[in-house]
C-alpha positions in Angstrom: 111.7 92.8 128.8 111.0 92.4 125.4 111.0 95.3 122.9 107.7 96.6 121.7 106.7 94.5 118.0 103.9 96.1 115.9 103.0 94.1 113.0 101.8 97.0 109.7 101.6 96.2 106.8 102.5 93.1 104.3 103.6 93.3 100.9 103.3 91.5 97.7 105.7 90.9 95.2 104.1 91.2 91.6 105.1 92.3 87.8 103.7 95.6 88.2 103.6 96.9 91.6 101.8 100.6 90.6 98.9 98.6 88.5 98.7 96.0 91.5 97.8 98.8 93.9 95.7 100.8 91.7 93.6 97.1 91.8 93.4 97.3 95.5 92.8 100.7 95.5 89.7 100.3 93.4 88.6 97.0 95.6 89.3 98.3 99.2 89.2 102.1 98.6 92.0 104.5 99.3 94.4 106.4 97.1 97.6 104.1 96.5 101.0 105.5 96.9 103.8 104.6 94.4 107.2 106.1 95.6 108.9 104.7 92.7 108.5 102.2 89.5 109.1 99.3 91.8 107.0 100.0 95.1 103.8 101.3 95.6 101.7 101.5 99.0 98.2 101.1 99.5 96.9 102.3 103.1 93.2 101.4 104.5 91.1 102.3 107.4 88.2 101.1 108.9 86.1 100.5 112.3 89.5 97.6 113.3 92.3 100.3 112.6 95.0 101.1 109.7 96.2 98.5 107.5 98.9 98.8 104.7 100.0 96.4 102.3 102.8 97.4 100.3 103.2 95.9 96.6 107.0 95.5 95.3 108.3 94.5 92.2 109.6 91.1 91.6 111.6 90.6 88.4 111.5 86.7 88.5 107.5 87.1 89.4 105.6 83.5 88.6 101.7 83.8 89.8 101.3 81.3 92.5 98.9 77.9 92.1 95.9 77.6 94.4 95.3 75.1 95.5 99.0 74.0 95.6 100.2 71.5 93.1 103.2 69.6 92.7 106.2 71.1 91.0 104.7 75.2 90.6 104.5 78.0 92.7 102.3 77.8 95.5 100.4 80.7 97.5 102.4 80.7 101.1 99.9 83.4 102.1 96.8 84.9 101.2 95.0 88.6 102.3 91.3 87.6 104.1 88.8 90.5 103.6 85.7 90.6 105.7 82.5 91.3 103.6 79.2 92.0 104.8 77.2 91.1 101.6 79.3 87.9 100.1 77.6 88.0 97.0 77.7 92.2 96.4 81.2 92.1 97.2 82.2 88.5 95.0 80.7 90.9 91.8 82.5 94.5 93.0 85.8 92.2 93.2 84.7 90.9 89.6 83.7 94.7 88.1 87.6 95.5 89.8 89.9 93.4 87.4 89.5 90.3 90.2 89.2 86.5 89.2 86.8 83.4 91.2 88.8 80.7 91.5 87.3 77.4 90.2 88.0 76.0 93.7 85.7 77.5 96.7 86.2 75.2 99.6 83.9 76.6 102.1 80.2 78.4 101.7 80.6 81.7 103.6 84.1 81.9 101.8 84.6 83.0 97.9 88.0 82.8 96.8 89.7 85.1 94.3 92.4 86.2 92.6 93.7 89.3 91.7 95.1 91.0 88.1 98.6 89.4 89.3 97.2 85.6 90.5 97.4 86.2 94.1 94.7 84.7 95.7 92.5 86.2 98.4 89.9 85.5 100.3 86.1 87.3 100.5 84.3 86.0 103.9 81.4 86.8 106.0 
């Protein structure tokens, strides 16, 4: 029989992990959680349950390229965020520190990037 898995949380390397979750904190609500100068914690809750994504510092950190491109750092994952209002949310992400990228593939999907060049994605 195989052991119980629970998936919890993912975390994101960055320059500044504190400032990184402050950003979140102000996009998704909640009160981050640095433990250290290094790590900091960032724990949400909705109608779908508790999710945590952890932010960790990364002294080599290069901002990934969206969409990939030959030769740079590429995205190898990206956070999705449900929206209700695409538009509402698209300018609270803006007022937050947040960046559009110039590429938006798909009309019921606005992708961004946060203070450290991760992208993620706003959808209905």
């Amino acid at each position: 029989m195989a052991p119980r898995l629970q998936l919890t949380s993912v975390t994101l390397g960055c320059a500044d992990a504190a400032a990184l979750a402050n950003f979140y904190a102000r996009l998704l609500g909640g009160e981050p959680n640095p433990s250290d100068p290094g790590w900091a914690q960032l724990s949400t809750e909705s109608d779908g349950g508790r999710f945590t994504v952890n932010f960790e510092f990364e002294e080599q950190w290069t901002p990934p390229v969206w969409p990939a491109e030959p030769g740079h750092q590429f995205a190898s994952q990206h956070l999705d965020i449900l929206v209700d209002d695409l538009p509402a949310a698209v300018d609270h992400a803006l007022a937050c520190g947040a960046r559009l990228a110039p590429h938006q593939p798909q009309e019921s999907v606005r992708v961004m990037f946060d203070p450290a060049g991760h992208p993620f994605c706003l959808f209905l």
